[in-house]
mmCIF file of the N, C-alpha and C atoms, coordinates in Angstrom:
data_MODEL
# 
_entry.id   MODEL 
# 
loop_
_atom_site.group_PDB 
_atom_site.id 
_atom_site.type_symbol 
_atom_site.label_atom_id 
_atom_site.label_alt_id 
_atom_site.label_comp_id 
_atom_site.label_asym_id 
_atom_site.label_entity_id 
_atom_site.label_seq_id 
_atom_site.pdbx_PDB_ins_code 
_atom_site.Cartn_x 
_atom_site.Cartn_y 
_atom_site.Cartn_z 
_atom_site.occupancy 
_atom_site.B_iso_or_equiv 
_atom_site.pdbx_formal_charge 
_atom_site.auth_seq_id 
_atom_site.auth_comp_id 
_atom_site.auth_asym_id 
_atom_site.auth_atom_id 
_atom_site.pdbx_PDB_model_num 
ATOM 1   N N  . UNK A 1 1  ? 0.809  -1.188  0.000   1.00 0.00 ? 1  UNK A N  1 
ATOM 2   C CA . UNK A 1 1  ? 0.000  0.000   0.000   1.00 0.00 ? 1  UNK A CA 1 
ATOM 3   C C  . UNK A 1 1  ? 0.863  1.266   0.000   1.00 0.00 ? 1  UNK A C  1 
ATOM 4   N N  . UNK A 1 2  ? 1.708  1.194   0.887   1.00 0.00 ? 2  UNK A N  1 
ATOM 5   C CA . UNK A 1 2  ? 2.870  2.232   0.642   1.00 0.00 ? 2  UNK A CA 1 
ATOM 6   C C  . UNK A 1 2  ? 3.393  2.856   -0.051  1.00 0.00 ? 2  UNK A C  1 
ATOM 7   N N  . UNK A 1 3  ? 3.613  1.966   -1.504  1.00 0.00 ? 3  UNK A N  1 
ATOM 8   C CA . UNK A 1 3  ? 4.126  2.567   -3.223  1.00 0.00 ? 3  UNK A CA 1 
ATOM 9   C C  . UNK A 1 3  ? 3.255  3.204   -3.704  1.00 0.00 ? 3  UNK A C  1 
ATOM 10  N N  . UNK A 1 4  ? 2.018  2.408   -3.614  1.00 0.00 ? 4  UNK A N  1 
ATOM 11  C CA . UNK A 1 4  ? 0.696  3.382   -4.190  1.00 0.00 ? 4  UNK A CA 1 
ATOM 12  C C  . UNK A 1 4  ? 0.414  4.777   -3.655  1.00 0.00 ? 4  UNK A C  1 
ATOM 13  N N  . UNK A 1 5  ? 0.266  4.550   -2.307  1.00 0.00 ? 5  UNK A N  1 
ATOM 14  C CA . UNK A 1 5  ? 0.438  6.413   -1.422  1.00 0.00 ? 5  UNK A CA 1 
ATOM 15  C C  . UNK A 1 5  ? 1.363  6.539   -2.211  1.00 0.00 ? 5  UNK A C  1 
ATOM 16  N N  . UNK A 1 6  ? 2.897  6.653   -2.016  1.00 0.00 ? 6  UNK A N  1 
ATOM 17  C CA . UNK A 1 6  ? 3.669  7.179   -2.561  1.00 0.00 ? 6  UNK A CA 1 
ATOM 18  C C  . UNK A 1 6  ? 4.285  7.391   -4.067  1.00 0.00 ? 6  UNK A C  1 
ATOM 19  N N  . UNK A 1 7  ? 3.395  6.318   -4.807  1.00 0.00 ? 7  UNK A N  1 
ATOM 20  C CA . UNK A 1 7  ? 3.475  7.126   -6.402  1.00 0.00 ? 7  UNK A CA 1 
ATOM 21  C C  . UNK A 1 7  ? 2.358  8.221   -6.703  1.00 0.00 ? 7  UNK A C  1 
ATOM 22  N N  . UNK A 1 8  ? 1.239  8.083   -5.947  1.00 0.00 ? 8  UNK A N  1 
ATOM 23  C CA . UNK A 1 8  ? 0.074  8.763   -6.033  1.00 0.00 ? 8  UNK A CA 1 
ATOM 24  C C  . UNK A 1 8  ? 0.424  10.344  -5.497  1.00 0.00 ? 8  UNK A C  1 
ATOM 25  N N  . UNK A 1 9  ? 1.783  10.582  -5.003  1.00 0.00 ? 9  UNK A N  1 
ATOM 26  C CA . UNK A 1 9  ? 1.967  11.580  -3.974  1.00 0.00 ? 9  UNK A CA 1 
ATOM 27  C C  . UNK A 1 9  ? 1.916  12.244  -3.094  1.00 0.00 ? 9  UNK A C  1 
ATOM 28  N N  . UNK A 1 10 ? 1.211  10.877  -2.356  1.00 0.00 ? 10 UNK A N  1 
ATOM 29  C CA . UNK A 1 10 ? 0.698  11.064  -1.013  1.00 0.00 ? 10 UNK A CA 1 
ATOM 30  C C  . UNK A 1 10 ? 1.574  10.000  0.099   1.00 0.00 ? 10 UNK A C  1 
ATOM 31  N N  . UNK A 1 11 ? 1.959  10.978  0.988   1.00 0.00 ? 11 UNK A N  1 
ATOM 32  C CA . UNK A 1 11 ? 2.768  10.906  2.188   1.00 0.00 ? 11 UNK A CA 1 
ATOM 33  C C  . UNK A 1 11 ? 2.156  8.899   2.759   1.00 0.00 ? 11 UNK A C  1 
ATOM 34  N N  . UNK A 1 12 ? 2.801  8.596   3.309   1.00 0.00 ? 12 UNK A N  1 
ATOM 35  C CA . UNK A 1 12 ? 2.371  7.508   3.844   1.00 0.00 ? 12 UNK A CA 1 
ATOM 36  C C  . UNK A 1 12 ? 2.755  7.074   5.415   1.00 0.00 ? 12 UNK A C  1 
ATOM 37  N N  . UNK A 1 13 ? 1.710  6.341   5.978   1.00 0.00 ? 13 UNK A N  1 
ATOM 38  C CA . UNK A 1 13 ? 1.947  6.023   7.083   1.00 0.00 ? 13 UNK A CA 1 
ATOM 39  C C  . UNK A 1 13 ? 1.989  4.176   7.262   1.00 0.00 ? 13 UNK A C  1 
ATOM 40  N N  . UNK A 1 14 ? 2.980  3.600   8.239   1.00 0.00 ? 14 UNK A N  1 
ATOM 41  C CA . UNK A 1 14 ? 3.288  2.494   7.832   1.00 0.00 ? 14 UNK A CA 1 
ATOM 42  C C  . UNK A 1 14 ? 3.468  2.219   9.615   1.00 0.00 ? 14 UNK A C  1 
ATOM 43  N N  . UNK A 1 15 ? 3.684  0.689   9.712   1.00 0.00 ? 15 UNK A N  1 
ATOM 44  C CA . UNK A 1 15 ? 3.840  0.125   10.968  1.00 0.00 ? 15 UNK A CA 1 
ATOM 45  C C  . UNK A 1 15 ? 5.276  0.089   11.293  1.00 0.00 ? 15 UNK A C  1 
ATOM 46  N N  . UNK A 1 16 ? 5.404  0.698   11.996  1.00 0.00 ? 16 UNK A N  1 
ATOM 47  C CA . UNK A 1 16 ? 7.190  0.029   12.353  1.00 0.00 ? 16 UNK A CA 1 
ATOM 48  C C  . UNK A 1 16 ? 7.580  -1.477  12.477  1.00 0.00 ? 16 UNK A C  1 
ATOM 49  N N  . UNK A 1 17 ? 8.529  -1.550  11.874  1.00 0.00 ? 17 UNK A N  1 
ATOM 50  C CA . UNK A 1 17 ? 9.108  -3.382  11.407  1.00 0.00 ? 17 UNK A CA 1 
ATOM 51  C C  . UNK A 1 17 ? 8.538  -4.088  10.534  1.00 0.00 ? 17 UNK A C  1 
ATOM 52  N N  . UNK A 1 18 ? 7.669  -3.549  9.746   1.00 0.00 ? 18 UNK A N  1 
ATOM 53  C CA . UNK A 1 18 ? 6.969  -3.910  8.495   1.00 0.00 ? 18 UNK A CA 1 
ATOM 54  C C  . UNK A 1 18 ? 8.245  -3.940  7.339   1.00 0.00 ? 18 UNK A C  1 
ATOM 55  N N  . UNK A 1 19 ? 9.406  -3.200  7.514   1.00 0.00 ? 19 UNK A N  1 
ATOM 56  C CA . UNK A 1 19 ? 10.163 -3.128  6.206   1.00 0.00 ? 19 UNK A CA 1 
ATOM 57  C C  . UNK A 1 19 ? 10.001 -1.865  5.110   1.00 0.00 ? 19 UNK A C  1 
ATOM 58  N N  . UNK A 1 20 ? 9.129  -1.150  5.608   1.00 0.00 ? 20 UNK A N  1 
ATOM 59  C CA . UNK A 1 20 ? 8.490  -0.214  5.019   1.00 0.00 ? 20 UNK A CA 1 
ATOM 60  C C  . UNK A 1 20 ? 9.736  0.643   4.760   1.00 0.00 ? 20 UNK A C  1 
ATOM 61  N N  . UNK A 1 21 ? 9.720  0.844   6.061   1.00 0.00 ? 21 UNK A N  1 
ATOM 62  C CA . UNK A 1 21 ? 10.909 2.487   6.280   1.00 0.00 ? 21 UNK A CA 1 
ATOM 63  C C  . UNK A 1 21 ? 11.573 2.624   4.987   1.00 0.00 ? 21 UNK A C  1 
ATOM 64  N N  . UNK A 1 22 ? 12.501 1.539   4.360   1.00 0.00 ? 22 UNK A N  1 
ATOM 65  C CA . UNK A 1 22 ? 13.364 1.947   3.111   1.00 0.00 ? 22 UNK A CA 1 
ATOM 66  C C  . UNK A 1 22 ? 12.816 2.344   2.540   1.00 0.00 ? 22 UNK A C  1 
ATOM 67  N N  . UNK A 1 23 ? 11.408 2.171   2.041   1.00 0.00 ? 23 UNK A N  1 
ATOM 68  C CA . UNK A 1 23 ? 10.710 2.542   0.708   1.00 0.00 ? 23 UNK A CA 1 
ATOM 69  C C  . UNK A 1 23 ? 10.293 3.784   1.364   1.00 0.00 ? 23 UNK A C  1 
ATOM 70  N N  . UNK A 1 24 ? 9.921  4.395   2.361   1.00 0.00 ? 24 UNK A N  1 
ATOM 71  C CA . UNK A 1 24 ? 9.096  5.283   2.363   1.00 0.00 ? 24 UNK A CA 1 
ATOM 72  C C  . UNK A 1 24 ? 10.156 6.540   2.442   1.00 0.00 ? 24 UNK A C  1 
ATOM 73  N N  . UNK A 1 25 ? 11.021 6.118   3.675   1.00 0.00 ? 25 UNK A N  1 
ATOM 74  C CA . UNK A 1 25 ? 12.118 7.041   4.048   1.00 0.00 ? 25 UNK A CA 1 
ATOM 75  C C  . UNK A 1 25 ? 11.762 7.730   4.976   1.00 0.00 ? 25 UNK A C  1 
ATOM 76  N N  . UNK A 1 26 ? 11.661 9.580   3.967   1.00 0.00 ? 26 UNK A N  1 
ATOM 77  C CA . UNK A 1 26 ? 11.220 10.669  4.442   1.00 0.00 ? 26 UNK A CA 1 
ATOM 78  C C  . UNK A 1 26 ? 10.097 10.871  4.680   1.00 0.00 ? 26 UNK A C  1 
ATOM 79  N N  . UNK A 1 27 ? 9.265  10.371  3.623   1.00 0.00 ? 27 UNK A N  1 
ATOM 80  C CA . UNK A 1 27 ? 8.379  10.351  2.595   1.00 0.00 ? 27 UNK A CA 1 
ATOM 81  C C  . UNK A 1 27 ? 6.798  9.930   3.299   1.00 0.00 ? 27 UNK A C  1 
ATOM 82  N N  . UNK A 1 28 ? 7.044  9.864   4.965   1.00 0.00 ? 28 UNK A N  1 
ATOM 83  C CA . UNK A 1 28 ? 5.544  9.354   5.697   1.00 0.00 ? 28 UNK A CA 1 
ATOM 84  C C  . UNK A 1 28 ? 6.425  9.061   7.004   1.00 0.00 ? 28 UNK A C  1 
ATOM 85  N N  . UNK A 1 29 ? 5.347  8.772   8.021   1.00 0.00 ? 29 UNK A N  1 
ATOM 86  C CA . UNK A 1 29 ? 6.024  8.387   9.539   1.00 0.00 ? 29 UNK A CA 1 
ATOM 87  C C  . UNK A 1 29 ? 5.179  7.032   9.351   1.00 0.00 ? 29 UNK A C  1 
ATOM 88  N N  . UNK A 1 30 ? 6.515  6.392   10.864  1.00 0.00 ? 30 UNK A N  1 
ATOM 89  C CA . UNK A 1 30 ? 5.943  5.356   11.185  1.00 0.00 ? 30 UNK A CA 1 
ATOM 90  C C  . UNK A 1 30 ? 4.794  4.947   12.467  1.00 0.00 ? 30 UNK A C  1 
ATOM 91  N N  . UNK A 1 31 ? 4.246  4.064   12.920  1.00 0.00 ? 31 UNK A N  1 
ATOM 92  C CA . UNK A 1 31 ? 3.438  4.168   13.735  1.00 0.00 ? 31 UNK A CA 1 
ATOM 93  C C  . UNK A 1 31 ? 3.728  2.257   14.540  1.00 0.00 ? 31 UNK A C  1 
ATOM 94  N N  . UNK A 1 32 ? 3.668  2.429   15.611  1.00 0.00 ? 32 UNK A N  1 
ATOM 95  C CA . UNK A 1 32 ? 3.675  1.225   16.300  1.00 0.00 ? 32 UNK A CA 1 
ATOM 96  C C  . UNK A 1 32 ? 2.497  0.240   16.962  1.00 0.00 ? 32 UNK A C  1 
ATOM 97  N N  . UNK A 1 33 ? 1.448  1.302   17.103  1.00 0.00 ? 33 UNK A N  1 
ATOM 98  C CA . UNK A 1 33 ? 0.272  0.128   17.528  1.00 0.00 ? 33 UNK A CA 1 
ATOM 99  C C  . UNK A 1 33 ? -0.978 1.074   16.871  1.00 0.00 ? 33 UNK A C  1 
ATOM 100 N N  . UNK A 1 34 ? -1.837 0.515   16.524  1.00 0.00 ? 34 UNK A N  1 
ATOM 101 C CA . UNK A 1 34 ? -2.760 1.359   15.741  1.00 0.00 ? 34 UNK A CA 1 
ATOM 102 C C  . UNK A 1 34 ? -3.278 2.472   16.548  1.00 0.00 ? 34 UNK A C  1 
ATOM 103 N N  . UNK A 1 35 ? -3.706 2.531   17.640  1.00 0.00 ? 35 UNK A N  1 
ATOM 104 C CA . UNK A 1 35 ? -3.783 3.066   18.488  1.00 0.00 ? 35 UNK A CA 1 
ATOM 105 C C  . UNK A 1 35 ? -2.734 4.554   18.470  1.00 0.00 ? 35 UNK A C  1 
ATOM 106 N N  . UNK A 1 36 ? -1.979 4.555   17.921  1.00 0.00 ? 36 UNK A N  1 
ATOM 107 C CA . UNK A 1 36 ? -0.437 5.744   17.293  1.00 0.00 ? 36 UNK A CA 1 
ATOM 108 C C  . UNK A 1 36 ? -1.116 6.551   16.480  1.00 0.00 ? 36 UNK A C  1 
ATOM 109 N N  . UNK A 1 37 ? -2.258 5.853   15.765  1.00 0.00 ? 37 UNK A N  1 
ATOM 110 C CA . UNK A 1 37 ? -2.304 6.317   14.050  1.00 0.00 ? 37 UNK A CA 1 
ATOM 111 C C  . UNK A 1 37 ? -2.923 7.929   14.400  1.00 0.00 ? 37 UNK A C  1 
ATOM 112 N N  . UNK A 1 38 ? -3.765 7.980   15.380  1.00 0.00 ? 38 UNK A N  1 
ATOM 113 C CA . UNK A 1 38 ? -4.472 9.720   14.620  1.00 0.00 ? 38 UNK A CA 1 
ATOM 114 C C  . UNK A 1 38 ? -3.651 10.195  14.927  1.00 0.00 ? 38 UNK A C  1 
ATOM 115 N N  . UNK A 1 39 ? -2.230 10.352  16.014  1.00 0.00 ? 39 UNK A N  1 
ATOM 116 C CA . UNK A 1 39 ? -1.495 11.156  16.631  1.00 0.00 ? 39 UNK A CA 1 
ATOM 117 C C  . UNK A 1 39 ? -0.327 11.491  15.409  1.00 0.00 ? 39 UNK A C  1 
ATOM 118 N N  . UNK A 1 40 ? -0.276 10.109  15.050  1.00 0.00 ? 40 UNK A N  1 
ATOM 119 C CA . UNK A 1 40 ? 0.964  10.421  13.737  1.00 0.00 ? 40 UNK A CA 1 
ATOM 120 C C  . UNK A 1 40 ? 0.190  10.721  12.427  1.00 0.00 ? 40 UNK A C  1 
ATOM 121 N N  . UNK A 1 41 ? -1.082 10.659  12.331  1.00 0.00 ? 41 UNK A N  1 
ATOM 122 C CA . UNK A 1 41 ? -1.818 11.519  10.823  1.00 0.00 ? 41 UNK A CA 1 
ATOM 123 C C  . UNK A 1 41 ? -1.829 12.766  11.363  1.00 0.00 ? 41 UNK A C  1 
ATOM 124 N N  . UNK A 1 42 ? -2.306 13.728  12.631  1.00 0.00 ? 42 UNK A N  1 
ATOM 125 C CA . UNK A 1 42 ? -2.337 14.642  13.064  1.00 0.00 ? 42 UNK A CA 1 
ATOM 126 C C  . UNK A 1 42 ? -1.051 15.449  12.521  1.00 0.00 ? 42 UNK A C  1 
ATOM 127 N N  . UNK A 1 43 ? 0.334  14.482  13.269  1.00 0.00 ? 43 UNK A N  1 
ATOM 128 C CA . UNK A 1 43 ? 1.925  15.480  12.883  1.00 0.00 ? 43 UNK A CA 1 
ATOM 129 C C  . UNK A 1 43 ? 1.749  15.117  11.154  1.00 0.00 ? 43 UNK A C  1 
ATOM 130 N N  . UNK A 1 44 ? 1.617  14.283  10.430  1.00 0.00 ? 44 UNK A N  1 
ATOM 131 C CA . UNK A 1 44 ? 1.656  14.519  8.929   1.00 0.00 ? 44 UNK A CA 1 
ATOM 132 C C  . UNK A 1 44 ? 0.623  15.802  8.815   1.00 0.00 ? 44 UNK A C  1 
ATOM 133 N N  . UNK A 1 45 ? -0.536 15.522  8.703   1.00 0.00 ? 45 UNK A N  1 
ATOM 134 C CA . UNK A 1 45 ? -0.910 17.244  8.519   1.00 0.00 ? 45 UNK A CA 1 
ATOM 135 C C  . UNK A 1 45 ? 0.071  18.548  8.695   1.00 0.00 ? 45 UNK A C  1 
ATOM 136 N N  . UNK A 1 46 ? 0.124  18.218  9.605   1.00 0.00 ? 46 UNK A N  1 
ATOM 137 C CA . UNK A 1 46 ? 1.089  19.639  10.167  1.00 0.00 ? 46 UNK A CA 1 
ATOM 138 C C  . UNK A 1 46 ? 1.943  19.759  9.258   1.00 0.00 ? 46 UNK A C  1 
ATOM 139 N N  . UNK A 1 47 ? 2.798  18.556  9.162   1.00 0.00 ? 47 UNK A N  1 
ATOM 140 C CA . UNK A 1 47 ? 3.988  19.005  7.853   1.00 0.00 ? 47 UNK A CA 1 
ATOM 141 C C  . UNK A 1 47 ? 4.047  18.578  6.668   1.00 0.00 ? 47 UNK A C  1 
ATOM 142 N N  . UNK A 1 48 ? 2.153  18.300  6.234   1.00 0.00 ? 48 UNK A N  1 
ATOM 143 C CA . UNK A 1 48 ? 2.234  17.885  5.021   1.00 0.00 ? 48 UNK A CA 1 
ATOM 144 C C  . UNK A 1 48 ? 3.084  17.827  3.654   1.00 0.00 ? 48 UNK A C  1 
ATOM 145 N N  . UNK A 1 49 ? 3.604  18.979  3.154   1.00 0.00 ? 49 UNK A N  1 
ATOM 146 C CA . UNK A 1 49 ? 3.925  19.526  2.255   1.00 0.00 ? 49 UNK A CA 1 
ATOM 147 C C  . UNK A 1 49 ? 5.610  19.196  2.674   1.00 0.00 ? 49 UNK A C  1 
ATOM 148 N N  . UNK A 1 50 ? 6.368  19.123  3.799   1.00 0.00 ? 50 UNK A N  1 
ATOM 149 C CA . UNK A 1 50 ? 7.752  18.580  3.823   1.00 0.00 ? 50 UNK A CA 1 
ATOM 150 C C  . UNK A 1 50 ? 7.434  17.591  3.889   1.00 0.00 ? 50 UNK A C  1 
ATOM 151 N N  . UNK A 1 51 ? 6.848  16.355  4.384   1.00 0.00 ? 51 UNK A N  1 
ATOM 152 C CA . UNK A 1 51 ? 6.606  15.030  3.567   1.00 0.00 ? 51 UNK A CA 1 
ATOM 153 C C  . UNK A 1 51 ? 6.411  14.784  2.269   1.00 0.00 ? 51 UNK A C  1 
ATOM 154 N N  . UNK A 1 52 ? 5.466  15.572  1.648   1.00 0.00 ? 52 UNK A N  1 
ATOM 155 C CA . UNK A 1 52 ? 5.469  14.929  0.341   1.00 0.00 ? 52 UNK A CA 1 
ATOM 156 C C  . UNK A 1 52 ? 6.506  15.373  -0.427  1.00 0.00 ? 52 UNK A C  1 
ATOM 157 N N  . UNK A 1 53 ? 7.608  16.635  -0.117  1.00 0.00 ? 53 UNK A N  1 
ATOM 158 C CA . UNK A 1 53 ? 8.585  16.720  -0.806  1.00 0.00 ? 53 UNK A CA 1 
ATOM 159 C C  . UNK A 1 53 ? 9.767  16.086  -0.671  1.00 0.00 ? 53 UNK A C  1 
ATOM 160 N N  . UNK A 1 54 ? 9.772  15.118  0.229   1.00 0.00 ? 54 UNK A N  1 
ATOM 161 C CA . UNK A 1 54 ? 10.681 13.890  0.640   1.00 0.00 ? 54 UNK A CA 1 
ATOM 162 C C  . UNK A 1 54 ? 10.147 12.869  -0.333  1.00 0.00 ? 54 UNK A C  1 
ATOM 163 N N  . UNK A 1 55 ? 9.335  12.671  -0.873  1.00 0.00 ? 55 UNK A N  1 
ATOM 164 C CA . UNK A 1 55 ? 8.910  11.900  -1.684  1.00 0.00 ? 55 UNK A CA 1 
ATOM 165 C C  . UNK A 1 55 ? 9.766  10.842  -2.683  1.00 0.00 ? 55 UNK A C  1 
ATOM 166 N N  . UNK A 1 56 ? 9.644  10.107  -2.898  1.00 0.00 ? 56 UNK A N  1 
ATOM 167 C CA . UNK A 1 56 ? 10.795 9.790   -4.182  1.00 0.00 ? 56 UNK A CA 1 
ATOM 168 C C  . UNK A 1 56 ? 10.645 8.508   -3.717  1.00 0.00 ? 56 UNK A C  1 
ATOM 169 N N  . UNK A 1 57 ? 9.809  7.529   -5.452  1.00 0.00 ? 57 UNK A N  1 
ATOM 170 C CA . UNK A 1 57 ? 9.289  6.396   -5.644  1.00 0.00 ? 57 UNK A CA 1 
ATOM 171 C C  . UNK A 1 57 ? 10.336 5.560   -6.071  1.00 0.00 ? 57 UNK A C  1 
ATOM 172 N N  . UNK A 1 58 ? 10.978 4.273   -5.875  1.00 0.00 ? 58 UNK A N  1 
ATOM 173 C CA . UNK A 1 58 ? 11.891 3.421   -5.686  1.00 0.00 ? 58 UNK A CA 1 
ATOM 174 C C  . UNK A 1 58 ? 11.211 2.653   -7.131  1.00 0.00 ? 58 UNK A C  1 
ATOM 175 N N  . UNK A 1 59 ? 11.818 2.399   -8.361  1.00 0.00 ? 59 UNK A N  1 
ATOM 176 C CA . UNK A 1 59 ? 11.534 1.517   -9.260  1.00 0.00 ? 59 UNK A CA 1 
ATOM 177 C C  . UNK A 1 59 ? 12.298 0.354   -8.558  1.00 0.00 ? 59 UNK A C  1 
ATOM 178 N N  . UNK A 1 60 ? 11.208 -0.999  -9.405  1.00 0.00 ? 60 UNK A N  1 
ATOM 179 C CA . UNK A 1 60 ? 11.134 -1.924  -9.157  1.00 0.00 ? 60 UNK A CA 1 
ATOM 180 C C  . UNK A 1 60 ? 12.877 -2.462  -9.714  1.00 0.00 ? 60 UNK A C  1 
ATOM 181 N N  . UNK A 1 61 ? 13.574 -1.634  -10.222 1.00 0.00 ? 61 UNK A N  1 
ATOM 182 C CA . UNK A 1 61 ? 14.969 -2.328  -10.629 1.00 0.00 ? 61 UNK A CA 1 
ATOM 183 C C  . UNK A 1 61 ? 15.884 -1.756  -9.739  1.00 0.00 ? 61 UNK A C  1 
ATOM 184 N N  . UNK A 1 62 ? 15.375 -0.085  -9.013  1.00 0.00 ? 62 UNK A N  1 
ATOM 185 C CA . UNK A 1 62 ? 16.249 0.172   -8.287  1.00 0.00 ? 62 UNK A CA 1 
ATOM 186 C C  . UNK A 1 62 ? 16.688 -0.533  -6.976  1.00 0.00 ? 62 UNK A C  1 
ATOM 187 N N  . UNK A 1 63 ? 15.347 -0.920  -6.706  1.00 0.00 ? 63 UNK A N  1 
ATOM 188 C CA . UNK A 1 63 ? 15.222 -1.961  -5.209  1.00 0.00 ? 63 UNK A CA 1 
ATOM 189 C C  . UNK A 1 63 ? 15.981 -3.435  -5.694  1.00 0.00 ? 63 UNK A C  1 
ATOM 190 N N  . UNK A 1 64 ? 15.550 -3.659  -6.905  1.00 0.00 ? 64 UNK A N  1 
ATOM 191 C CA . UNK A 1 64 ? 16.267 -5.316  -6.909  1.00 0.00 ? 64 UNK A CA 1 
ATOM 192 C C  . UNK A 1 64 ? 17.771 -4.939  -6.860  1.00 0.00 ? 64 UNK A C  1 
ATOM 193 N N  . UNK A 1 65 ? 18.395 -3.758  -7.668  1.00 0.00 ? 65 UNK A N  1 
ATOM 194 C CA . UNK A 1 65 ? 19.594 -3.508  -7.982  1.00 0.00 ? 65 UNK A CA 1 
ATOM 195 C C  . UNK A 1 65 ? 20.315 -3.344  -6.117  1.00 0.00 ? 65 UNK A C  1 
ATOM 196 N N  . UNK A 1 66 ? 19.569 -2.618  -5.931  1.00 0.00 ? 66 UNK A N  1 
ATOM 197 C CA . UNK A 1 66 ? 20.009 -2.314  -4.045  1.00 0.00 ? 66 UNK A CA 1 
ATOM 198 C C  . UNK A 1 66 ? 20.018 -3.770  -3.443  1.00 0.00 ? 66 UNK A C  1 
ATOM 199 N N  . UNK A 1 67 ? 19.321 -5.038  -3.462  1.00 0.00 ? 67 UNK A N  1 
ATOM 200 C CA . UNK A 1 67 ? 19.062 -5.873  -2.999  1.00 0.00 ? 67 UNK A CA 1 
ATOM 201 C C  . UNK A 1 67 ? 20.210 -6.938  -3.548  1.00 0.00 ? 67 UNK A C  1 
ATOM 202 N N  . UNK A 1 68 ? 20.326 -6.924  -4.454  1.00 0.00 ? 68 UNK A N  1 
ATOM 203 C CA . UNK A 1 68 ? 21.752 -7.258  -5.101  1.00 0.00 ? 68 UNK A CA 1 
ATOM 204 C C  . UNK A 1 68 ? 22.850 -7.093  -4.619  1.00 0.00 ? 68 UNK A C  1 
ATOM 205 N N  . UNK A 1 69 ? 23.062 -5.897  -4.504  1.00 0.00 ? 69 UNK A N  1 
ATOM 206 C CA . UNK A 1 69 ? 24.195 -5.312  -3.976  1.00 0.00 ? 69 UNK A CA 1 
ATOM 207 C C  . UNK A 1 69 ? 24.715 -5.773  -2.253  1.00 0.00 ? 69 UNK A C  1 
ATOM 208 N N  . UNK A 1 70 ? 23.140 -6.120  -1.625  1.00 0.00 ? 70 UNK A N  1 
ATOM 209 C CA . UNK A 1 70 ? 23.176 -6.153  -0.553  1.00 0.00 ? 70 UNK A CA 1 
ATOM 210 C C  . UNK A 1 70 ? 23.905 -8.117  -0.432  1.00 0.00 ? 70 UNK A C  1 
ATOM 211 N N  . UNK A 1 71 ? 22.900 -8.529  -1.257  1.00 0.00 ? 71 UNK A N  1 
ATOM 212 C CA . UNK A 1 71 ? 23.310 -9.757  -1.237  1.00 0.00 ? 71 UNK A CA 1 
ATOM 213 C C  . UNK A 1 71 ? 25.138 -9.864  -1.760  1.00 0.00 ? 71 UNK A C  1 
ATOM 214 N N  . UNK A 1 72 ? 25.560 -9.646  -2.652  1.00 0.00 ? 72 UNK A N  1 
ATOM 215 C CA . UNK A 1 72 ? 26.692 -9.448  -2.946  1.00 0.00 ? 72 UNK A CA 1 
ATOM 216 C C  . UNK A 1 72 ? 28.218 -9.305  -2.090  1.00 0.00 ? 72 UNK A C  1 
ATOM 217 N N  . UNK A 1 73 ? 27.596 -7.744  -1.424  1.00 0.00 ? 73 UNK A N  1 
ATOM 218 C CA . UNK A 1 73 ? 28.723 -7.939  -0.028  1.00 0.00 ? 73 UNK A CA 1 
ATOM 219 C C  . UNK A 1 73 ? 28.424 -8.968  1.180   1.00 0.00 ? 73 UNK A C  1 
ATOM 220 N N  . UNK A 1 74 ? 27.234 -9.743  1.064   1.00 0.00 ? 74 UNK A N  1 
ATOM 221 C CA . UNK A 1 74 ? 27.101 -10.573 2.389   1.00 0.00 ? 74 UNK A CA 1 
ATOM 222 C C  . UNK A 1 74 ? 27.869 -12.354 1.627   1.00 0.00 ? 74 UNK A C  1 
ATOM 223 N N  . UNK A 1 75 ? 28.078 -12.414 0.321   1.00 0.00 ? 75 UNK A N  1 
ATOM 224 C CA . UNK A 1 75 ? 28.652 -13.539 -0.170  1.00 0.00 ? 75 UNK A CA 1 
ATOM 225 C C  . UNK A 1 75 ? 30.280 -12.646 -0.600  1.00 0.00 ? 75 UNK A C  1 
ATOM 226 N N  . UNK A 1 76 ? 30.474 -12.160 -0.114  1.00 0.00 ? 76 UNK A N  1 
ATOM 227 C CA . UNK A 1 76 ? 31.800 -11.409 -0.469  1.00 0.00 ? 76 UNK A CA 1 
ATOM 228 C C  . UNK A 1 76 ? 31.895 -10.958 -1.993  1.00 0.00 ? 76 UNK A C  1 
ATOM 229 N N  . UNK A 1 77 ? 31.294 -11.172 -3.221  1.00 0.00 ? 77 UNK A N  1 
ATOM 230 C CA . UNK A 1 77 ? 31.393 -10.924 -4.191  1.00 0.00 ? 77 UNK A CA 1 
ATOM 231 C C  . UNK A 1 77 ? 31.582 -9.215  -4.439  1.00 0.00 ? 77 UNK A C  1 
ATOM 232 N N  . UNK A 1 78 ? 32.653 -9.266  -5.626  1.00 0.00 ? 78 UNK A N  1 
ATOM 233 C CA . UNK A 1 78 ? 32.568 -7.383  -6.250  1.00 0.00 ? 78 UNK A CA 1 
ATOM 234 C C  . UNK A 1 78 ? 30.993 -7.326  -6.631  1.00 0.00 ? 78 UNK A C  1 
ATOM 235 N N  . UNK A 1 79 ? 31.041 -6.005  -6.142  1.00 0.00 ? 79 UNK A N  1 
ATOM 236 C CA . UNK A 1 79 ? 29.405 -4.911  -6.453  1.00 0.00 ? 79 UNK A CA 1 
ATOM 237 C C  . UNK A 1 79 ? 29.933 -4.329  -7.935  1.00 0.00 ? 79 UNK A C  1 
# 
């Protein structure tokens, strides 16, 4: 759901330890028990407009290419 907010250009909010964070970044806060959520939609309002200019959508080659890379130094191989 996250890519979609965020190709759509809308800020996103995500669970902490979901994996999210890389994709989102700047780009939305995180939240830990749902119970978090109006307090952390509340601070996105507030700074709507510096969230969505953190923005910046991850193609599907940039992530495999990053994921690569990651795998790469964990088998010792050149990047």
């Amino acid at each position: 759901m996250d890519a979609k907010a965020l190709s759509s250009g809308l800020p996103a909010v995500y669970q902490v330890g979901s994996g999210h964070d890389e994709l989102v970044k700047g780009g939305g806060l995180p939240y830990s028990v749902p119970q978090d959520i109006p307090a952390v939609l509340e601070e996105m309002v507030a700074g709507y407009e510096g969230f969505q200019d953190k923005i910046k959508v991850t193609s599907v080659s940039e992530a495999a290419d990053a994921y690569l890379e990651v795998y790469a130094g964990c088998l010792g191989l050149p990047v």
